[in-house]
C-alpha positions as CSV (number, residue, x, y, z in Angstrom):
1,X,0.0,0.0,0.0
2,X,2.8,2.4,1.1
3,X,4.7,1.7,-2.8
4,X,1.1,2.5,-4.5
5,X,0.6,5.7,-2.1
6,X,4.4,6.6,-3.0
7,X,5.0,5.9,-6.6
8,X,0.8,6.1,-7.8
9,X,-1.4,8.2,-6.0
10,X,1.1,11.2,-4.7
11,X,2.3,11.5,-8.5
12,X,-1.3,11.2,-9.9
13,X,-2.4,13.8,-7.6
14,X,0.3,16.1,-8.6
15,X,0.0,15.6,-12.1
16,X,-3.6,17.0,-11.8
17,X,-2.7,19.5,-9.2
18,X,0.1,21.0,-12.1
19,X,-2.4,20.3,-15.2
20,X,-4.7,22.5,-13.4
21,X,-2.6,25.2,-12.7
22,X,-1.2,24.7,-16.2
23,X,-4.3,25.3,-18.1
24,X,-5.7,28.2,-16.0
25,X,-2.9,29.9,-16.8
26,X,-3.2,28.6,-20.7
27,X,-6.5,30.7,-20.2
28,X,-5.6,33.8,-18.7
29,X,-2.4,33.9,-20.7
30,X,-4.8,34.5,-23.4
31,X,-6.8,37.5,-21.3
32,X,-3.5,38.8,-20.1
33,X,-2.3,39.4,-23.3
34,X,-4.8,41.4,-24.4
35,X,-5.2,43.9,-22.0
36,X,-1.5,44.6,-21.8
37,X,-1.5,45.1,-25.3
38,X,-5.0,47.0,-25.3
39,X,-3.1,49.3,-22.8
40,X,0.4,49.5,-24.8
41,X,-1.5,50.3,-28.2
42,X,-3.8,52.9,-26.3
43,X,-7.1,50.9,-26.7
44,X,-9.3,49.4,-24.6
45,X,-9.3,45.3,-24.1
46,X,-12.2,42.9,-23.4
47,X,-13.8,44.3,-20.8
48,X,-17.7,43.1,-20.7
49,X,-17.1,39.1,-19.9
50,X,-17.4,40.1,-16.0
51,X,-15.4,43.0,-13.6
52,X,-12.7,44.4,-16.3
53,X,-13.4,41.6,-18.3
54,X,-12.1,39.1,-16.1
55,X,-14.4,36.2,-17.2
56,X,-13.4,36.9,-20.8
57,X,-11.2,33.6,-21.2
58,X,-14.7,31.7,-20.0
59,X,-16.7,33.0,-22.7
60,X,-14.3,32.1,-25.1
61,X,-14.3,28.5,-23.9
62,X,-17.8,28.3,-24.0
63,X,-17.9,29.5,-27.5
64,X,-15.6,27.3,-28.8
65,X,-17.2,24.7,-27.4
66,X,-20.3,25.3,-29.1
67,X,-18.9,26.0,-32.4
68,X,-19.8,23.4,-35.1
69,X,-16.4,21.3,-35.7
70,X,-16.1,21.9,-39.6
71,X,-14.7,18.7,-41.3
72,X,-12.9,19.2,-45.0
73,X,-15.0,16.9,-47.5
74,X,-11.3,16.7,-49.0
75,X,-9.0,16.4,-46.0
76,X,-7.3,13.8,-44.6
77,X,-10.1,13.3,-41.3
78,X,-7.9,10.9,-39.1
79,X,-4.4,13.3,-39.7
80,X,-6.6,16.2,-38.9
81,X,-8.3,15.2,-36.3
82,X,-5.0,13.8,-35.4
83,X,-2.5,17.2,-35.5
84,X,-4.4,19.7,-32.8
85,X,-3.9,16.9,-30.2
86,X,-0.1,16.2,-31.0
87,X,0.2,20.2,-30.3
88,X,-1.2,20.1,-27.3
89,X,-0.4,17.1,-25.6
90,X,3.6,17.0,-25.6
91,X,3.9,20.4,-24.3
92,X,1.8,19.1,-21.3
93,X,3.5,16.1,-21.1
94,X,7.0,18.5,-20.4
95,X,5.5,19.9,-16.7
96,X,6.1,16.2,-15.5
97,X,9.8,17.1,-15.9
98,X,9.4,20.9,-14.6
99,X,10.8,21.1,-11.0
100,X,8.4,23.9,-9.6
101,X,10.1,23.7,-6.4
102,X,12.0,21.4,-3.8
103,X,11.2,19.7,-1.1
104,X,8.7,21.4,1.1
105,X,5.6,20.4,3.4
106,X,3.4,23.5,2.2
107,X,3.1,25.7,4.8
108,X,3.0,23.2,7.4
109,X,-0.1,21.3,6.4
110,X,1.8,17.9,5.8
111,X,3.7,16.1,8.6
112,X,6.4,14.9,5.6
113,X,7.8,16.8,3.2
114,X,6.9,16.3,-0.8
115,X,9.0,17.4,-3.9
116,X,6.9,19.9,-5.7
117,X,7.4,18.1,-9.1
118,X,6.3,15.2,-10.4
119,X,9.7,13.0,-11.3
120,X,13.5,13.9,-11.6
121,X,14.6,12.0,-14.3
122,X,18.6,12.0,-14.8
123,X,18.2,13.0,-18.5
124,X,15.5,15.2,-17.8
125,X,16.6,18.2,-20.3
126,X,16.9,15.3,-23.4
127,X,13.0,14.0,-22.4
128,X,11.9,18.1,-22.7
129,X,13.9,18.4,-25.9
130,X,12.7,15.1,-27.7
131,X,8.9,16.0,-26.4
132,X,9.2,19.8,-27.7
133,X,10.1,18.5,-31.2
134,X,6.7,16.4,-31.5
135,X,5.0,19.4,-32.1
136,X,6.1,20.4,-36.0
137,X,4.4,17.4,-36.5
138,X,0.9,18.2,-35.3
139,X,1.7,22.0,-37.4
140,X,3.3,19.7,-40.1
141,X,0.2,17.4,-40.3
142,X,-2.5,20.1,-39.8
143,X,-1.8,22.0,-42.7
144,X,-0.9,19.1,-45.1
145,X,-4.3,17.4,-43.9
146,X,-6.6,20.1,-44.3
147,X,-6.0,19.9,-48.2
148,X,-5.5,23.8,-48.5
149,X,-3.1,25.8,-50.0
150,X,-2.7,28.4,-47.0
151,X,-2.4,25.6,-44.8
152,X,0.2,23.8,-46.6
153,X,2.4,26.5,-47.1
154,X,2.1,27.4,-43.3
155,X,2.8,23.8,-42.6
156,X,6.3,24.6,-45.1
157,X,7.0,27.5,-43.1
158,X,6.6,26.2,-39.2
159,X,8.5,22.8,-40.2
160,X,11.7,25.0,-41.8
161,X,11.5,27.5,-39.2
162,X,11.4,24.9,-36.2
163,X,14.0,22.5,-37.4
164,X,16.4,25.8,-38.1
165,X,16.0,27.2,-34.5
166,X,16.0,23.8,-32.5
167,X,20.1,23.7,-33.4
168,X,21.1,26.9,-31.9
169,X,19.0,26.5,-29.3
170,X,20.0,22.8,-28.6
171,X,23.4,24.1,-28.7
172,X,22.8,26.9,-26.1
173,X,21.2,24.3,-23.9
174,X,24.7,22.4,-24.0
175,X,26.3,25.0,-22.5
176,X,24.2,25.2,-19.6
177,X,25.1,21.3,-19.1
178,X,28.0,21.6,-19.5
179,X,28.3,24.8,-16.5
180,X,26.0,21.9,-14.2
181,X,27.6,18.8,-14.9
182,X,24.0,17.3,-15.2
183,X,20.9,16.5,-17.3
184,X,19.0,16.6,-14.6
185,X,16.8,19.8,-14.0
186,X,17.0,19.6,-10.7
187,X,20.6,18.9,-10.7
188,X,20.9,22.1,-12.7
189,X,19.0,24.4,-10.2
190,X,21.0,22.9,-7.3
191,X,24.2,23.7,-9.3
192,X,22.6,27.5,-9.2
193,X,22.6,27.3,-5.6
194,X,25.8,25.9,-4.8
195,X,27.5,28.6,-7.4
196,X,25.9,30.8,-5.6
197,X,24.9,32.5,-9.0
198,X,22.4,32.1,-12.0
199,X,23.7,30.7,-15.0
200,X,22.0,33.7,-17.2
201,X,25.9,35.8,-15.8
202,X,28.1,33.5,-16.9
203,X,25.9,32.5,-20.2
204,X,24.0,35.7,-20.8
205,X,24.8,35.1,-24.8
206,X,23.5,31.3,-24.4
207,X,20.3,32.5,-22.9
208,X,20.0,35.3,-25.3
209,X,20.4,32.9,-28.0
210,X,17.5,30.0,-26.0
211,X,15.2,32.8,-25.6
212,X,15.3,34.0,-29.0
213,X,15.1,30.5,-30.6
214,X,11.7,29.5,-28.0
215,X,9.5,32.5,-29.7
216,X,10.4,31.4,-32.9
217,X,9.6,27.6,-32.2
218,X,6.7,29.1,-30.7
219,X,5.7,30.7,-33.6
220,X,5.4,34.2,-31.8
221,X,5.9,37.5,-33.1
222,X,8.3,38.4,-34.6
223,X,8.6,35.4,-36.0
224,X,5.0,33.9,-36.3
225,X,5.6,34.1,-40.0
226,X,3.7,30.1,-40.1
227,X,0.2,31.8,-39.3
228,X,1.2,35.2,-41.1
229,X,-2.7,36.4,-41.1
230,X,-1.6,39.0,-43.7
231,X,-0.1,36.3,-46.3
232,X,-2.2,33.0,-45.0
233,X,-5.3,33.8,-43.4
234,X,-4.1,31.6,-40.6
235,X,-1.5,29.4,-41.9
236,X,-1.8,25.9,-40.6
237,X,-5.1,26.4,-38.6
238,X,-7.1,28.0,-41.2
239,X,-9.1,24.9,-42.0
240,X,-9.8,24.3,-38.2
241,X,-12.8,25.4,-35.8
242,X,-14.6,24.5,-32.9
243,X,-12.1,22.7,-30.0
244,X,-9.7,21.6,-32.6
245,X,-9.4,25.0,-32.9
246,X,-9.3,25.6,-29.3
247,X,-6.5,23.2,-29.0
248,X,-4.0,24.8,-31.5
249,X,-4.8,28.2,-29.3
250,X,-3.9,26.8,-26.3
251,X,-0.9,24.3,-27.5
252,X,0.6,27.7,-28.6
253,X,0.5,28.7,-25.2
254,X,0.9,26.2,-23.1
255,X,4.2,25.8,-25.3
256,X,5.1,29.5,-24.2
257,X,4.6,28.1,-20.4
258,X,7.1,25.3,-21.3
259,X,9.6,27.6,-22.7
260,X,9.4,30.0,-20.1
261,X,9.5,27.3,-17.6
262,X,12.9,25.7,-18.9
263,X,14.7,28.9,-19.5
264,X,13.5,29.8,-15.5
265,X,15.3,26.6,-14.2
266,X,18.0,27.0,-16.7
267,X,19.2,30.1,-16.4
268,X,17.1,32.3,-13.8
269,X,17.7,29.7,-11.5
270,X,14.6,27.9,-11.3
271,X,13.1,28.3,-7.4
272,X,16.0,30.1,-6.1
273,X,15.6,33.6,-5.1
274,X,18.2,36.2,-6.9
275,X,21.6,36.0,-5.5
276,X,20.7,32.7,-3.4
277,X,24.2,32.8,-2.0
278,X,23.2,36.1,0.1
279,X,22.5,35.4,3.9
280,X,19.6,38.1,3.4
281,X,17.1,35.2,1.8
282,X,18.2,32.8,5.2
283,X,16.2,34.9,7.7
284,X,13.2,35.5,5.5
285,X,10.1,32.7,4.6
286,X,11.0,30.8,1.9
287,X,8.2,30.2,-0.9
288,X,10.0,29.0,-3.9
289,X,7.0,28.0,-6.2
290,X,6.4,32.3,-5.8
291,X,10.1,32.7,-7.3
292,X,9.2,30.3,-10.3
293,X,6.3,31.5,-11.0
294,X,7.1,35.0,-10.9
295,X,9.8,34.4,-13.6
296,X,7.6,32.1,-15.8
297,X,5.3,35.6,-15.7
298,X,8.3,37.9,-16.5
299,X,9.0,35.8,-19.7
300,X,5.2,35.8,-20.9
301,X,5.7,40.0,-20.6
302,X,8.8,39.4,-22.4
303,X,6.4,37.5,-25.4
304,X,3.9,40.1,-25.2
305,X,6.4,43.3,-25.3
306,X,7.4,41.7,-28.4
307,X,4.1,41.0,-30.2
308,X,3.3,44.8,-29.2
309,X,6.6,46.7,-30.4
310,X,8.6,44.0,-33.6
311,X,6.7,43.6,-37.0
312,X,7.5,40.7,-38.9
313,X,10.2,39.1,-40.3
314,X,10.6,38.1,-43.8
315,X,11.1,34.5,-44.2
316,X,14.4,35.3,-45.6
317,X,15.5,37.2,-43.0
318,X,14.0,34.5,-40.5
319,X,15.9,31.6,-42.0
320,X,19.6,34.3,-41.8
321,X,19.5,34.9,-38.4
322,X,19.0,31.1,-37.6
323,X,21.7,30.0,-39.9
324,X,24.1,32.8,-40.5
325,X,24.0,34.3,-37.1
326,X,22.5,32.3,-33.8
327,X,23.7,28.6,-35.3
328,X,27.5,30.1,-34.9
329,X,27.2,32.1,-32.1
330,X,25.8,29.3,-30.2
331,X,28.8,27.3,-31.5
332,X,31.2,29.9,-30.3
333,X,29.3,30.4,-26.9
334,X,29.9,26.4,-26.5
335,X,33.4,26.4,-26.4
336,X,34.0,29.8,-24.4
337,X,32.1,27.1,-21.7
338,X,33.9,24.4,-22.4
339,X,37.4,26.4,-21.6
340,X,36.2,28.1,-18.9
341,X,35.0,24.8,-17.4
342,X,38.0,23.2,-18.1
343,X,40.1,26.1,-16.8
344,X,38.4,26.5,-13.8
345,X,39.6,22.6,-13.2
């Protein structure tokens, strides 16, 4: 009973404890973004769903949900039906891997103390990587499916733009192992913490170069040049409604989550407050799913600064800075590390 309670329920309860959170934030995500670019472009948001339009992400939920789910006569119906679900699902899959926290007993309400994540796998960082990837297929497979020419050419787009920016970033993501001397995510925030320092000071161009590469794999401005409204209607999803619909919204944003989530623990130090070698955090409460959070929050600004200030990129110009800039500056970043590791032994 003890092994079932230990290795079943806990994890199952967590799982839907962080799924929860996860997707409430999916939703608001959505609402957050639109007031804070209502109030940058001098306009006002949704603000008749509830107090300041608070409810907003609701009624959208219930609308979608009542659409009619329009079907192609000349689509491929199992592939279509098929590529909104491998967008979503793999990018919830990752927060299994996502250490939120360490071990803590929350506030006193548990006589033992739990983890405040779901596993620590030793080759956590490769799992997050290999699970990210899955989702050109669902943008790969929706717009080939869907038997439209907007669609397919978005489907182009997102597979050349995502296999381009996964090397450079893949690469940038090496140099943060190499700093930890682990795969582990954990490992990698307790190497923070015993440095006393976050790895965004020693590998502020390797972060630069992660960040940079997760809007574009993201498909975010300025690089959302897959859905394009302007030259595709809406790229790979134009043939979608309904939840299927719903599904590609919120896989694009519960993808956001999951980069803003690995960049935390890889460079800002995942749970650990700033500085966490300063005796000033030892004397005050420690809440470190507040500090994860807070930075997970700071990077979805980050995306929406963006979308309200950068146009577009040309696809040239997208495909140049992949190639001719980030892909050798990640290389050069990689072995500045790899001396400084080896000089510091």
């Amino acid at each position: 009973m003890n092994i079932l309670f230990l290795y079943v329920i806990i994890p199952a309860i967590k799982g839907i404890v962080i799924l929860s959170i996860v997707l409430f934030l999916v939703a608001y995500a959505t609402y957050i973004e639109r007031r804070v670019l209502a109030f940058m472009q001098a306009r006002l948001g949704p603000n008749l769903a509830g107090p300041q339009g608070i409810l907003q992400p609701i009624a959208d939920g219930v609308k979608l949900l009542a659409k009619e789910d329009i079907i192609p006569s000349s689509s491929q119906k199992f592939l279509h039906f098929l590529a909104p679900i491998l967008i979503l699902v793999p990018a919830l899959v990752i927060f299994g891997l996502v250490p939120f926290g360490d071990a803590s007993n929350l506030f006193g309400l548990l006589k033992n103390p739990i983890t405040l994540y779901i596993t620590d796998v030793n080759v956590a960082i490769l799992l997050v990587v290999g699970f990210a990837s899955l989702g050109v297929y669902g943008l790969i497979l929706g717009g080939w499916s869907s038997n439209s020419k907007y669609s397919f050419i978005g489907a182009l787009r997102s597979a050349a733009q995502v296999v381009s920016y996964e090397v450079p970033q893949v690469i940038a993501i090496a140099s943060v192992l190499l700093l930890s001397s682990s795969l582990s995510l954990v490992k990698i925030v307790e190497a923070q913490k015993e440095m006393g320092l976050w790895f965004i000071f020693p590998g502020f161009l390797a972060f630069f170069i992660y960040l940079v590469c997760g809007i574009a794999e993201t498909n975010r401005l300025p690089f959302d040049l897959p859905e394009a409204e302007s030259e595709l209607v809406a790229g790979y999803h134009t043939e979608y409604s309904g939840m299927k619909f719903a599904f590609f919204f919120m896989g694009e944003y519960a993808n956001m989550i999951v980069v803003s989530s690995v960049a935390t623990v890889l460079f800002l130090g995942g749970w650990l407050p700033p500085f966490p070698s300063l005796k000033i955090w030892h004397s005050l409460p420690q809440i470190p799913v507040f500090w994860f959070f807070a930075k997970v929050l700071l990077f979805l600004f980050i995306y929406i600064w963006l979308r309200a200030t950068f146009p577009r990129y040309r696809f040239d110009q997208l495909m140049d800075l992949a190639w001719k800039w980030l892909l050798p500056l990640s290389i050069l970043n990689l072995v500045l590390v790899a001396f400084i590791k080896w000089g510091i032994k």
